[in-house]
C-alpha positions as CSV (number, residue, x, y, z in Angstrom):
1,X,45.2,112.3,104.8
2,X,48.3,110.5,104.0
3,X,50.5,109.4,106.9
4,X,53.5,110.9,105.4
5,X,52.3,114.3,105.7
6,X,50.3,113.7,109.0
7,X,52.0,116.1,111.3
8,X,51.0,117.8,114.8
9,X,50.5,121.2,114.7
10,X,50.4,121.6,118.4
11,X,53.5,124.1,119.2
12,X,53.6,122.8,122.6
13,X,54.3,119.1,121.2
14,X,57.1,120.2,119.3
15,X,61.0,120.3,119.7
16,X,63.6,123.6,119.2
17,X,66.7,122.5,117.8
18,X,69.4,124.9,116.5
19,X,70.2,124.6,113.1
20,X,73.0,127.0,111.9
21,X,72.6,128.4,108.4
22,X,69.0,126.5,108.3
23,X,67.2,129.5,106.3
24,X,70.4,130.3,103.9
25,X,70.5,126.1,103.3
26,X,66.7,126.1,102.9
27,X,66.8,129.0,100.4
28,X,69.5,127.4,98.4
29,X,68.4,123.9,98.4
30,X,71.7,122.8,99.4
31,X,72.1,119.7,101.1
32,X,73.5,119.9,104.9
33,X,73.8,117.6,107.7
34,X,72.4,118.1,111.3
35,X,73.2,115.4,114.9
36,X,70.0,114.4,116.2
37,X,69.4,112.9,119.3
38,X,72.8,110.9,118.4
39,X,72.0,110.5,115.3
40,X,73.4,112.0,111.9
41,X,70.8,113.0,109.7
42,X,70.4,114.5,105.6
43,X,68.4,116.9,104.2
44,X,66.2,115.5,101.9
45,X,63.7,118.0,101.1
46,X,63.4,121.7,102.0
47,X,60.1,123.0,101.0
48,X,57.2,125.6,102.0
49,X,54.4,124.0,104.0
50,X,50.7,124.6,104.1
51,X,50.7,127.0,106.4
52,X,53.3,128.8,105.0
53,X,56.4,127.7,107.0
54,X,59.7,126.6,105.8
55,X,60.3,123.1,106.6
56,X,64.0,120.6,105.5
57,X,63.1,116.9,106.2
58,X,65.9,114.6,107.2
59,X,66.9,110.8,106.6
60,X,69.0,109.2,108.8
61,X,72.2,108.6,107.1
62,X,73.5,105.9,105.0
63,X,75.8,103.5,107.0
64,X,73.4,104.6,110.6
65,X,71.8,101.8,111.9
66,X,68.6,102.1,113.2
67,X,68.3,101.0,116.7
68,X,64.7,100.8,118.3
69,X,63.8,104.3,119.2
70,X,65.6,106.5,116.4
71,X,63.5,108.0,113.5
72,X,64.2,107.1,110.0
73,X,63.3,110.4,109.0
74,X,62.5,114.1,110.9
75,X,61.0,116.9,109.5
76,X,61.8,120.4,110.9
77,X,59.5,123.6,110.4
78,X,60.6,127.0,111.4
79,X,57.9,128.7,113.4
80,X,58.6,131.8,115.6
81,X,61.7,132.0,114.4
82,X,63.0,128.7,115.9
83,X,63.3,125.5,114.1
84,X,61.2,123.0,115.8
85,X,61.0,119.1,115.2
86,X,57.7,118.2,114.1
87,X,56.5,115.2,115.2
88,X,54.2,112.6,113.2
89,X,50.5,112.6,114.1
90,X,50.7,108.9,112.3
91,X,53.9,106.2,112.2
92,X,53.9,103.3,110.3
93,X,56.9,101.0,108.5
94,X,56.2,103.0,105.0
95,X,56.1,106.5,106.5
96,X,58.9,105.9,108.4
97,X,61.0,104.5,105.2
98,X,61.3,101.1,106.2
């Protein structure tokens, strides 16, 4: 499996985050901007995943440095109705962008 699409699918491991307007900017493709963790981040992608889940994935933004600890890139999913971080199963320098 490529690293890039490695992702947990343990719920438990998993972060809610409120993202207003996530399913009207997922349906329209439209590119939005969401603060994470002190960080400000760009859709990049909205798609459908395997299991049938929307899903945005975010870059950090041009002109953010990245500071040891802050992701490059986070993918959200919506699952029960919540929009959860999905954290990487595998990291490395190329799925992490750098």
């Amino acid at each position: 499996m490529h690293s890039s699409l490695a992702y947990s699918l343990a719920p438990d491991k998993e972060l809610a985050i409120n993202i207003p307007k996530a399913n009207l900017y997922h349906d329209t493709k439209e590119s939005f901007s969401i603060r994470f963790n002190g960080y400000d981040y760009k859709a990049i992608k909205h798609y459908i995943s395997a299991t049938g889940n929307k899903c945005i994935r975010f870059s950090l933004q041009d002109g953010e440095t990245t500071p040891s600890g802050a992701q490059r890139k986070v993918t959200t999913c919506q699952r029960d109705g919540q929009w959860r971080v999905i954290s990487p199963l595998v990291a490395s320098a190329t799925a992490q962008g750098e």
